[in-house]
ZAVOTOR-373445 format. One line per 4 residues: number of its first residue (from 1); for each residue z, x, y of C-alpha. Coordinates in steps of 0.001 Angstrom, whole numbers, plus 500000, padded with zeros to 6 digits. Example, Ala and Ser with C-alpha at 12.3 -4.5 7.8 and 13.67 -1.06 7.14 Angstrom:
<recs>
1 = 507800 512300 495500 ~ 507140 513670 498940 $
</recs>
This chain:
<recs>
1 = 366692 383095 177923 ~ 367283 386519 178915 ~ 364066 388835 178399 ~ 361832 386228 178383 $
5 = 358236 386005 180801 ~ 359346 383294 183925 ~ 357009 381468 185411 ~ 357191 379587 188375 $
9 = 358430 376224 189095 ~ 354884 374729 187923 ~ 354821 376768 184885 ~ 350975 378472 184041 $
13 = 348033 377058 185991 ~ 344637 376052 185879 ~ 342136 378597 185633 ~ 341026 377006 189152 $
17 = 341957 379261 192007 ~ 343422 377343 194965 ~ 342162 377407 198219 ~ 344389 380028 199627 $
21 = 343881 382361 196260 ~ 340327 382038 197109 ~ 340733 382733 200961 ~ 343280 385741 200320 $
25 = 340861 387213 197706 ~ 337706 387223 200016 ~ 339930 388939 202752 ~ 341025 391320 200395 $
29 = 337056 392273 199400 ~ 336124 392133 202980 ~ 339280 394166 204205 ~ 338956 396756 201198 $
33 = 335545 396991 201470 ~ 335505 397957 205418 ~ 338875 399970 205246 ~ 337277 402312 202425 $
37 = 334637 402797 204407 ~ 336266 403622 207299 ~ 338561 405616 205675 ~ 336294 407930 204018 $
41 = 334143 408354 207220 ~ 336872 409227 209356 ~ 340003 410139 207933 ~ 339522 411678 204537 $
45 = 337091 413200 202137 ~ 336389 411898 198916 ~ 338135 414371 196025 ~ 336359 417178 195117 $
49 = 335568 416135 191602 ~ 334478 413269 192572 ~ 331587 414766 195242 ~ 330586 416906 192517 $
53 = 330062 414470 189312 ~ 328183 412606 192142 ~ 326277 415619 193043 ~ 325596 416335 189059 $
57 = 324100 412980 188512 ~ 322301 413180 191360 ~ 320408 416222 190162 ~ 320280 414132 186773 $
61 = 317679 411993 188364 ~ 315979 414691 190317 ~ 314882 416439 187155 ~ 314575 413320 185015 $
65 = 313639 414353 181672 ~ 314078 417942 182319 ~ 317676 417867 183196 ~ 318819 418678 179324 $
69 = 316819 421784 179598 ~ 319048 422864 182579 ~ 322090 421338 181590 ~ 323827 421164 177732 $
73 = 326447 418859 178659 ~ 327247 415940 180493 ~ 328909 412886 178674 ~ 326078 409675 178706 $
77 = 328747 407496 179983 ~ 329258 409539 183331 ~ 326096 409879 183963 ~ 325545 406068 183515 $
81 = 328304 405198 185804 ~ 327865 407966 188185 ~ 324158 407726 188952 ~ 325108 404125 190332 $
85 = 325772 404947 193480 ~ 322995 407847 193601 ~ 320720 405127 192991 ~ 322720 402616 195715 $
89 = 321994 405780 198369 ~ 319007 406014 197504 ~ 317769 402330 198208 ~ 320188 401828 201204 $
93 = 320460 405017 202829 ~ 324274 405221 202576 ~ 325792 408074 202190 ~ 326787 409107 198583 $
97 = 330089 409485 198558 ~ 330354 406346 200355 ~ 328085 404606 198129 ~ 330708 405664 195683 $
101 = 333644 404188 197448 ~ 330980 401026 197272 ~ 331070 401008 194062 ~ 334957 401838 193222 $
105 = 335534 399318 195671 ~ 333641 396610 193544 ~ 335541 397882 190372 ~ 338713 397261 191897 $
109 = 338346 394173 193132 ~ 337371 392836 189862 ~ 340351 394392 188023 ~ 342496 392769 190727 $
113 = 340898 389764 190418 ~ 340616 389485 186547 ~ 344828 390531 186489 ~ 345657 387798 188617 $
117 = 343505 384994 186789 ~ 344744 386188 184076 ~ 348595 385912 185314 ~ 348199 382997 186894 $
121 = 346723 380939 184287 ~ 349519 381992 181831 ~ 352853 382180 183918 ~ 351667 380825 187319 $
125 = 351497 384554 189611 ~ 351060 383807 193240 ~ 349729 386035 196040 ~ 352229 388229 195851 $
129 = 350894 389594 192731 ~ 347760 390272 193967 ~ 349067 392289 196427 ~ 351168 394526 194466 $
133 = 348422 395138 191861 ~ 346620 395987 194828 ~ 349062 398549 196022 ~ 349192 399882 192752 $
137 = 345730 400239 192113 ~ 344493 401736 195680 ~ 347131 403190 197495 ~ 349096 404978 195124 $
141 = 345551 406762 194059 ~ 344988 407485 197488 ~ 348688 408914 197668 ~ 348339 410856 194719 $
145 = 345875 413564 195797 ~ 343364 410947 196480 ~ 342293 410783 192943 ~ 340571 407372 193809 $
149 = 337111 406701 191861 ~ 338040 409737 189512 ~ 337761 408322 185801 ~ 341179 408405 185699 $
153 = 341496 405937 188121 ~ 338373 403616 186703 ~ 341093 403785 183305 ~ 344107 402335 184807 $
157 = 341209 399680 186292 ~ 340257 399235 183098 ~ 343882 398885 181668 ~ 345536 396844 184420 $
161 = 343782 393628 183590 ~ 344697 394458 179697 ~ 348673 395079 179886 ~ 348860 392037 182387 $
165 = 347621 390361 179086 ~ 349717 391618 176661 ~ 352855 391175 178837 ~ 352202 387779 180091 $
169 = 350199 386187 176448 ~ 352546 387801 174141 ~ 351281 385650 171058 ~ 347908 384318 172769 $
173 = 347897 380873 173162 ~ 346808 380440 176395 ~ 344031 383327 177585 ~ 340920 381993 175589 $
177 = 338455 384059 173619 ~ 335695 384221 176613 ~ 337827 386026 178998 ~ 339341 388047 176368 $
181 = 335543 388768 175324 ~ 335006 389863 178812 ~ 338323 391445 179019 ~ 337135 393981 175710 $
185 = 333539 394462 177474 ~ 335637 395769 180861 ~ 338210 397618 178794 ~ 335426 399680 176535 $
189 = 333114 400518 179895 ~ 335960 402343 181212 ~ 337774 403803 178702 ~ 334531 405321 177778 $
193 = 334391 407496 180760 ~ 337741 409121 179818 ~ 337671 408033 175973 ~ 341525 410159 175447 $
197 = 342699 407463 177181 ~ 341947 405084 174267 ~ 345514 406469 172533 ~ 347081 404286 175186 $
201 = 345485 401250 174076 ~ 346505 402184 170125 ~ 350141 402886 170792 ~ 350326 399563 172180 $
205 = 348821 397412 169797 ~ 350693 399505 166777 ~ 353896 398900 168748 ~ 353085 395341 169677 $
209 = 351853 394673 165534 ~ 354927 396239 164794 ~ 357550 394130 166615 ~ 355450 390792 165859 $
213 = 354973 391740 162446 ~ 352041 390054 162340 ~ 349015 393304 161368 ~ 345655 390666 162626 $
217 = 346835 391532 166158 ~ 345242 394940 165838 ~ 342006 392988 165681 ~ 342242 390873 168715 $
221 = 338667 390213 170047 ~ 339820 392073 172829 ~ 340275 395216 171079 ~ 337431 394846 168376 $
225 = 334708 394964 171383 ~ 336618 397818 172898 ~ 337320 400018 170200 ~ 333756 399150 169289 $
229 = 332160 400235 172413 ~ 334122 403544 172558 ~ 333650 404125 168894 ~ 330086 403852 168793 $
233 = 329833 405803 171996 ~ 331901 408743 170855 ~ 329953 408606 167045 ~ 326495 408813 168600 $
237 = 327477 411406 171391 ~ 329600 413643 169409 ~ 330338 413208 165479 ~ 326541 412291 164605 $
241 = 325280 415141 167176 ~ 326632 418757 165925 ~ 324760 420135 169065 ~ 326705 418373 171408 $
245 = 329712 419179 169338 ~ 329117 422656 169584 ~ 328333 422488 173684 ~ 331598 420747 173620 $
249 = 333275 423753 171864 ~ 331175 426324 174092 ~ 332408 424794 177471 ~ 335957 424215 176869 $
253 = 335779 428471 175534 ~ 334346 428745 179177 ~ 336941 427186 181041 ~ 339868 428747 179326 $
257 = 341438 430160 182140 ~ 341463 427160 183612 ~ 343696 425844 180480 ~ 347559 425784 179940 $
261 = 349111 427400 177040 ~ 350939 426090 174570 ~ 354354 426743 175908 ~ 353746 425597 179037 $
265 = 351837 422107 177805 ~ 355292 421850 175815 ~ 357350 422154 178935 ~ 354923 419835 180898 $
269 = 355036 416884 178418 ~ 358969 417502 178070 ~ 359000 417191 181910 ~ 356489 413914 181920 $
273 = 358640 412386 179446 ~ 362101 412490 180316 ~ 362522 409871 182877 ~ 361120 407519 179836 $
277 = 365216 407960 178665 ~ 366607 406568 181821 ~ 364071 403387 181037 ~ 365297 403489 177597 $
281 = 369326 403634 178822 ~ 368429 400192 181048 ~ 366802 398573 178167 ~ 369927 399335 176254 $
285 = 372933 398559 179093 ~ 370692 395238 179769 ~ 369621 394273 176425 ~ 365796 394076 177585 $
289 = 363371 392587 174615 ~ 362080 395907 172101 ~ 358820 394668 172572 ~ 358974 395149 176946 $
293 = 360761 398982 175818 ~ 358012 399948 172847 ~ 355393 398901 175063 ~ 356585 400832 178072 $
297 = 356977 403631 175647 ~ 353473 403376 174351 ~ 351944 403580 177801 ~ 354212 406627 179190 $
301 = 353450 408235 175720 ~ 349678 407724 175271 ~ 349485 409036 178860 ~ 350936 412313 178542 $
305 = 350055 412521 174930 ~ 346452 412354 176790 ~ 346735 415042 179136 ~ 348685 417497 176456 $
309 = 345416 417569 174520 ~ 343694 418234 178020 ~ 345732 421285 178588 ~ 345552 421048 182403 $
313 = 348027 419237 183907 ~ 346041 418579 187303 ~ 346621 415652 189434 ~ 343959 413644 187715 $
317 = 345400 414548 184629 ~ 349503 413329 185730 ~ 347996 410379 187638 ~ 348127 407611 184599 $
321 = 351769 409093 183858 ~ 353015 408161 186789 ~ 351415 404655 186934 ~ 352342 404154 183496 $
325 = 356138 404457 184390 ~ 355276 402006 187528 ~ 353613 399914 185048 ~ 356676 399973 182942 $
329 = 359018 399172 186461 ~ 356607 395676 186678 ~ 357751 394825 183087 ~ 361610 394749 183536 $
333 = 362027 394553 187545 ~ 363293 390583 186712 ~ 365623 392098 184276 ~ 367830 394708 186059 $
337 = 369704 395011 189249 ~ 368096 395885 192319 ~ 370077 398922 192621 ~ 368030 400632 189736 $
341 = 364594 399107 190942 ~ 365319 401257 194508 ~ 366535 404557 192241 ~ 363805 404796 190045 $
345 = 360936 403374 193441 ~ 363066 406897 194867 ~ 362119 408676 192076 ~ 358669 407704 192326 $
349 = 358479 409220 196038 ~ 359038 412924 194681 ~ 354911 413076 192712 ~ 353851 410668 195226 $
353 = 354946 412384 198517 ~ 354006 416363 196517 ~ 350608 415643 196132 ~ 350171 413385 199151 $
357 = 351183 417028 200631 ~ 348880 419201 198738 ~ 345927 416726 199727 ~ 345937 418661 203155 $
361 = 344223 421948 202604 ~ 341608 419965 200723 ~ 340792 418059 203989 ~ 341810 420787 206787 $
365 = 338900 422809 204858 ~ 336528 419952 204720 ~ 337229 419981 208571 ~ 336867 423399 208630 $
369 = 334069 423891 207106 ~ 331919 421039 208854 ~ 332579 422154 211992 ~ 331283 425511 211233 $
373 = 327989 424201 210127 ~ 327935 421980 213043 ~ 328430 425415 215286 ~ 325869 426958 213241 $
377 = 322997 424765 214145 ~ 321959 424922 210394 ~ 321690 421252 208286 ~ 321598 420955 204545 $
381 = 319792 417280 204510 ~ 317262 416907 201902 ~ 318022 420254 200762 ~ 318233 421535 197438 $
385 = 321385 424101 197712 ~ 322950 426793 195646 ~ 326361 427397 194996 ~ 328471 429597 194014 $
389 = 331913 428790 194026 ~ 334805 429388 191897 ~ 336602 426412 193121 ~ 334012 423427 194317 $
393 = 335980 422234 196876 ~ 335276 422131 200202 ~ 331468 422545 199491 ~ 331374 419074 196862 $
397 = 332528 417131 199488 ~ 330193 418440 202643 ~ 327247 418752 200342 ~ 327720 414695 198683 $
401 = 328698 413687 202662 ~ 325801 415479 204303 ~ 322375 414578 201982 ~ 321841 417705 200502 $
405 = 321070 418332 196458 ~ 323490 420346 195050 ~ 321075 422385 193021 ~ 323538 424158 190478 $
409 = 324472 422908 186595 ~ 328119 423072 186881 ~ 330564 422166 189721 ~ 332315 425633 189832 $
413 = 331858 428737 188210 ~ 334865 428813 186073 ~ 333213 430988 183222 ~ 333441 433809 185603 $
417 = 337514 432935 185531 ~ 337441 433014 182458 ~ 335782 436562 181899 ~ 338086 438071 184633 $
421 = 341822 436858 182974 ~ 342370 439621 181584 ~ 342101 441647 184529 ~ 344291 439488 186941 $
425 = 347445 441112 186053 ~ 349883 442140 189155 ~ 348478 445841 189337 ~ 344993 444860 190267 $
429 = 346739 442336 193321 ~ 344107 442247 196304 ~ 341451 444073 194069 ~ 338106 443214 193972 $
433 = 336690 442167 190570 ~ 334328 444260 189112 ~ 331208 443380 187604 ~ 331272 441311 184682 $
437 = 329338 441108 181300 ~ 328890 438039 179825 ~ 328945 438273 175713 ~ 330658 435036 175269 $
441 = 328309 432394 173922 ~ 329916 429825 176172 ~ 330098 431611 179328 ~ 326867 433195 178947 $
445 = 325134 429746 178420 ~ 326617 428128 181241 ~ 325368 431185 183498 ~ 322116 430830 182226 $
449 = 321933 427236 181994 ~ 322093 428610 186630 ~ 319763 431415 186532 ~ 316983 429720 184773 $
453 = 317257 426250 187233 ~ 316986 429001 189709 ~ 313862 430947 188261 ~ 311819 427724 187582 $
457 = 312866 425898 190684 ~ 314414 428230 193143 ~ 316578 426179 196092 ~ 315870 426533 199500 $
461 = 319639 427484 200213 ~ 322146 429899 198920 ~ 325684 429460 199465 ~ 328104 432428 198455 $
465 = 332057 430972 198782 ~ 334508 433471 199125 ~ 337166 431016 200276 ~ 339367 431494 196768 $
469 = 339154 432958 193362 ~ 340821 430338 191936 ~ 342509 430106 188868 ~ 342762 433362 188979 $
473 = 345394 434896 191082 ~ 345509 438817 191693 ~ 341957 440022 192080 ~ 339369 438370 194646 $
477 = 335634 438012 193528 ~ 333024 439165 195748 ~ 329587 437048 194112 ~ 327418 440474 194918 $
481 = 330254 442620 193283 ~ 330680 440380 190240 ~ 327170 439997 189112 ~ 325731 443414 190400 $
485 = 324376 444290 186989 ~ 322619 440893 186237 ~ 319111 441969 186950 ~ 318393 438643 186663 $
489 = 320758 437255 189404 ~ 319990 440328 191522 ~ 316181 439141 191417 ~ 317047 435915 192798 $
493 = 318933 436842 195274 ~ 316639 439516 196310 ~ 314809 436343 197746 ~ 317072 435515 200198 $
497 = 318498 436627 203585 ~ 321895 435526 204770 ~ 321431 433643 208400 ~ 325317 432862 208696 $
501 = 328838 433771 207832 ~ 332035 432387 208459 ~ 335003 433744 208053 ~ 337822 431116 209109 $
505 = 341370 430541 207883 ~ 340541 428143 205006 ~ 337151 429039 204167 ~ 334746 431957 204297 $
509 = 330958 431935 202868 ~ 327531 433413 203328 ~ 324671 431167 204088 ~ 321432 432307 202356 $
513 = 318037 430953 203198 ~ 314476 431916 201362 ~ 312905 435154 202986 ~ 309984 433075 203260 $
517 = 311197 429928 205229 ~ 309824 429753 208438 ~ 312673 427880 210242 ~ 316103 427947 208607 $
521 = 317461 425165 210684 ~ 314921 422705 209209 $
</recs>
């Protein structure tokens, strides 16, 4: 019947693996294992973001109990998951950011491996499957701005296994309740780091209730241990804790100029959207089952319904869109003609091929940047270093690559953004900022949460970036300039003497060292 799950000629399989599943898997761990290795030694950098929640939880466990006096917020679950591979570098001697790939790597493989058992012991998928949820689940993030081991990309890990479920045990008869068990366990670690993400998981189970007509399958045991896990995590962290509430609220007033406005989240989630009608014209010229649509629907919307309430619109943040729409490709690609398959793949290349593209500067200043510290003789190993940066990147990466201890709360200074909008208007183009007061509770913690790390533990290194002022885009801040009438600032930095500038194409910083330190190449 048209609409309906095929399965192969020997209809759903054993939960055994064959022979060749088993040999194709272990080349797979073994192949993935040694190619993100490679690949993150020698071709690219790990993502920004990524270096620097690596570089946060690594000063988690440098200051132990202390950290909360340094630090107001930093969600329990990302430091869990995070400090993983801090730990892993610490007892191996990897590097960090590879001990991260490590431990992506791992993550993956399982979420491969659970989606195939799971499709092959309920409509018989073959090897072929593996590889495409392999494709989907590695290379596109690598593709898309290399978002790979972001939590956005631990979700869709998270998810895969689950809408492989859903799609191929419509009424569940066949997956029992242990690997469903273990299916809720896998879906609640992950959707805790990026808890938004849990709308996803709700639109598809109201949708999926809906068309069944049947109300008990909102309490799977699948999605009882889930919702369970993130519930309890987000009632202890948040609603029972008004501090953390309020830090929450303090932050996000921080980072507003980082934030989209209302008109043009609006415009993004119209834009997000749209190509949902051309899946919803197929499912109408071919007939396709309402459940396959709704759920498609659910997916796309949850996803963009996610990052509207975000308000950013990064990469990260349009990543699960566009593998929700892929997702929704896998669930009809039996059911229409080829010829639409190969439009909408086409469509696909457009976000794929952009942000493949704007991964470039990221590594050319990586490059950049490493090769002027290699010229300059100095090392940050073992270092505890100061930043201050109103975009993290290049310094995350070379700092999470290169052993040092970023020691700074926050990735970037975005309060300092913040402060500034209003003056980053087209008049003041090329200007430099001028110094800044900092009245706003949020801002002014988060600069403080900086000064007094650096007043009870001061770092051996300074690093002033002058590379960017992003988000802001008509006047340039100059670190001295900015914070000249900070008495407190100016009495740290008093402390130091620069022993190295650079002043290349894609980046351009002062290195500090203590006035004290006898060698600054040691």
């Amino acid at each position: 019947m048209k609409g309906e799950l095929r399965m192969d000629a020997a209809g759903p399989r054993s939960s055994t693996w064959t022979p060749m599943a088993m040999a194709a898997f272990a080349a797979l761990a073994i192949g993935l294992t040694a190619g993100l290795q490679l690949f993150y030694t020698h071709v690219y950098s790990v993502h920004t973001d990524l270096a620097g929640i690596l570089l946060s939880s690594s000063l988690a466990l440098e200051l132990g109990e202390a950290f909360s006096d340094y630090i107001a917020y930093f969600p329990p679950a990302e430091q869990a998951w995070f400090s993983l591979p801090v730990l892993m570098s610490q007892w191996t001697g990897l590097r960090l950011d590879l001990a991260s790939m490590m431990l992506t790597g791992a993550s993956l493989l399982f979420s491969v491996g659970f989606a195939y058992h799971i499709r092959r012991r309920t409509v018989g998928a073959g090897i072929g499957f593996m590889a495409g949820s392999l494709a989907l689940l590695i290379i596109v993030p690598i593709l898309y701005k290399n978002v790979v081991g972001l939590r956005e990309h631990m979700v869709v890990l998270g998810l895969w296994p689950y809408l492989v479920l859903r799609v191929s045990d419509p009424e569940g008869r066949v997956i029992g309740w242990k690997t469903r068990a273990l299916l809720g366990l896998w879906m609640g670690a992950t959707l805790s780091l990026k808890y938004l993400y849990s709308l996803v998981v709700l639109l598809v189970e109201l949708v999926d209730a809906a068309v069944q007509r049947h109300v008990w399958l909102l309490f799977r045991i699948e999605n009882l241990i889930a919702g369970g896990i993130v519930g309890t995590y987000v009632l202890f962290w948040l609603i029972l804790d008004p501090a953390q509430r309020e830090v929450m609220a303090a932050v996000v007033s921080a980072i507003d100029a980082n934030l989209a406005g209302p008109i043009v989240s609006l415009k993004q989630a119209a834009i997000h959207a749209s190509l949902a009608i051309f899946y919803l014209l197929l499912a109408y010229f071919y007939k396709l089952p309402l459940r396959t649509s709704l759920i498609g629907l659910a997916l796309v919307s949850g996803a963009v319904i996610a990052a509207w309430i975000q308000a950013r619109w990064y990469s990260h943040h349009l990543f699960p869109i566009t593998v929700a729409y892929m997702a929704w490709l896998w669930m009809i690609h039996r059911e229409i003609k080829l010829l639409w398959i190969i439009a909408l793949c086409v469509l696909f290349v457009r976000p794929l091929a952009g942000e493949f593209r704007n991964t470039a500067p990221y590594q050319i200043s990586v490059n950049e940047l490493t090769e002027a510290m290699q010229g300059s003789g100095l090392s940050v190993e073992g270092k505890k270093v100061g930043l201050l940066a109103m975009h993290p990147s290049p310094f995350n990466q070379f700092l999470a690559s290169h052993g040092a201890q970023r020691w700074i709360t926050s990735m970037n200074n975005s309060y300092v953004a913040s402060a500034l909008k209003p003056l980053d208007v087209p008049a003041n183009d090329g200007k430099l900022a001028p110094a800044i007061t900092l009245d706003e509770p949020g801002r002014a913690m988060l600069h403080d949460a900086m000064l007094v790390l650096w007043e009870d533990m001061p770092p051996e290194v300074l690093i002033l970036d002058h590379s960017t002022s992003w988000p802001l885009r008509h006047v340039e801040v100059e670190w001295e300039r900015v914070f000249a009438e900070d008495e407190r600032f100016q009495a740290i930095l008093s402390q130091y003497r620069p022993v190295f500038e650079h002043e290349g194409e894609w980046v351009a910083f002062t290195y500090l060292v203590r006035k004290d330190a006898a060698d600054p190449a040691r």
